[in-house]
N, C-alpha and C positions, 0 to 999 in steps of 0.2 A: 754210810748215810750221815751219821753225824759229822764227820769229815768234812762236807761238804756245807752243813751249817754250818758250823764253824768257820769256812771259808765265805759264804755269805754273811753275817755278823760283821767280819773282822773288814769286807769290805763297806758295809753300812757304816761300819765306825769309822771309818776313814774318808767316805762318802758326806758324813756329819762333821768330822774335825775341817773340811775341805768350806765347808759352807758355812760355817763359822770363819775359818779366816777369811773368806771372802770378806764375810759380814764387816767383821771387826777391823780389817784393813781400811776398805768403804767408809767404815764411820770412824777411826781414827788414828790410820794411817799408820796402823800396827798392829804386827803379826805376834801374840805373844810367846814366849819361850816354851812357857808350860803346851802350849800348842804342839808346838812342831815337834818337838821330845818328846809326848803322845803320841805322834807319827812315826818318827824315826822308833818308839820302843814298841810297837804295835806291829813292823816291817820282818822280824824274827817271828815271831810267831805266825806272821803268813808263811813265812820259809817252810816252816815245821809243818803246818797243815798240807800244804804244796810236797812235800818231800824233799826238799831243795837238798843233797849233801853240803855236806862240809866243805867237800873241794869237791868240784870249780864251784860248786852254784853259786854256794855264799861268799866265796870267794871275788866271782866275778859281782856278783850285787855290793859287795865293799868296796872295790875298784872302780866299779861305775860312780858311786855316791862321792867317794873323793874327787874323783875326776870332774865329776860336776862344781863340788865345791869349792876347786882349785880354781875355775874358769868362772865361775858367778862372785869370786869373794874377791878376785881379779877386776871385775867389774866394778865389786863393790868398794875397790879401793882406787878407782879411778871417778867414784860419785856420782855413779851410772844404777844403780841397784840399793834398794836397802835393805839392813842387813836380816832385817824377819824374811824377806824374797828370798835370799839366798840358804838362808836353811831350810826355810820351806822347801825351797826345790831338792837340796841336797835328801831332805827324810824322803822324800817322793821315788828318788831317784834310787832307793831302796827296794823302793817296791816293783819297779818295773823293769822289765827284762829292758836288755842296753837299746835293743832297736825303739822300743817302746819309749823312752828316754830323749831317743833321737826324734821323736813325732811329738812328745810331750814338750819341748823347746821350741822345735819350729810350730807349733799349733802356742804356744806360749807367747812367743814373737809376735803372732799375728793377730791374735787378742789384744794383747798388748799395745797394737798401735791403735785397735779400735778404741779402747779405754783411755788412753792417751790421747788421741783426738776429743773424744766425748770430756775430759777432764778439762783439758785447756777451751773448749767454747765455752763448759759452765762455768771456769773462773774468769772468762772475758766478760760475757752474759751478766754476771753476779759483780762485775766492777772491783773484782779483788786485788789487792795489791801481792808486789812478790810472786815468784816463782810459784805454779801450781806445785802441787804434792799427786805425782799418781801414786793412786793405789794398787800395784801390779801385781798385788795377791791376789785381787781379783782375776788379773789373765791368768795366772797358774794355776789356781783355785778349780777354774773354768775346764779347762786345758786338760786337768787332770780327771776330772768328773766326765770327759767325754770318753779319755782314754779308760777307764774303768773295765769297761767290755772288753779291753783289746783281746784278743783272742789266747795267746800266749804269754797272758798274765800271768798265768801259774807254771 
C-alpha cells in the first residue's frame, strides 16, 4: 500500500516539475537546469518503487534516454531545438517505457506545431521584430502530462 503512494507522489512531483517548465518556458523561454535534474534524479526512484531490475530495465530506460538525447541535441546543434527542450525530453525519456517515448515525440511534434502557429500570429499581431522564440517546453511539458496515465508506465 504504501508502495503505491509513493508511486503516486513521485508522479505528482513530476506532474508539478512538468507545469512549472511549462510555465517558465512561456514566460522566459527557459527550461532551468535545476529543473530537469529534478526530473532526471526523481526517474530512479520511480525505477525502485516500480521494481525495474538492474538489467534490462534500467538498462533499457538509460538507452532510451541516450538515444533520445543523441537525436534532440542533434537537432539542437542544427538550431532546431533549445537546449532546456532537449534535456527536458531526455529526463522524461527516463521515465517512460521506450513505446511510451515513441507516443511522447510524436504527441510532442504535434503540440509543437500548435504552439508554434499560436506563437508566430502573437508575434505578428503584437508587431515584433526578429524571429519569434517558441516555447516547445510547453508541447513536451503537455505531451507528457497527457502520457502520465499511459498504462505501462510502471
Amino acid at each position: 500500500m504504501m508502495g503505491e503512494y509513493f508511486r503516486v507522489a513521485l508522479l505528482c512531483a513530476l506532474g508539478a516539475l512538468l507545469i512549472a517548465a511549462a510555465i517558465t518556458d512561456l514566460r522566459a523561454r527557459i527550461i532551468s537546469n535545476r529543473l530537469n535534474l529534478a526530473v532526471a534524479l526523481l526517474a530512479p526512484l520511480w525505477w525502485l518503487a516500480n521494481g525495474y531490475a538492474l538489467w534490462p530495465d534500467m538498462a533499457v530506460q538509460l538507452l532510451v534516454g541516450a538515444a533520445i538525447f543523441t537525436l534532440f541535441a542533434a537537432l539542437f546543434a542544427l538550431g532546431m531545438m533549445g537546449g532546456g527542450d532537449v534535456k527536458l525530453l531526455t529526463a522524461l525519456a527516463l521515465w517512460f517505457p521506450w513505446q511510451a517515448v515513441l507516443s511522447l515525440v510524436v504527441l510532442m511534434a504535434l503540440l509543437g506545431g500548435v504552439v508554434t502557429l499560436v506563437t508566430v500570429v502573437h508575434h505578428r499581431m503584437t508587431r515584433r521584430l526578429g524571429q519569434p522564440e517558441i516555447p516547445y517546453g510547453v508541447a513536451i511539458s503537455l505531451a507528457a502530462l497527457w502520457l502520465l496515465p499511459w498504462p505501462t508506465i510502471s
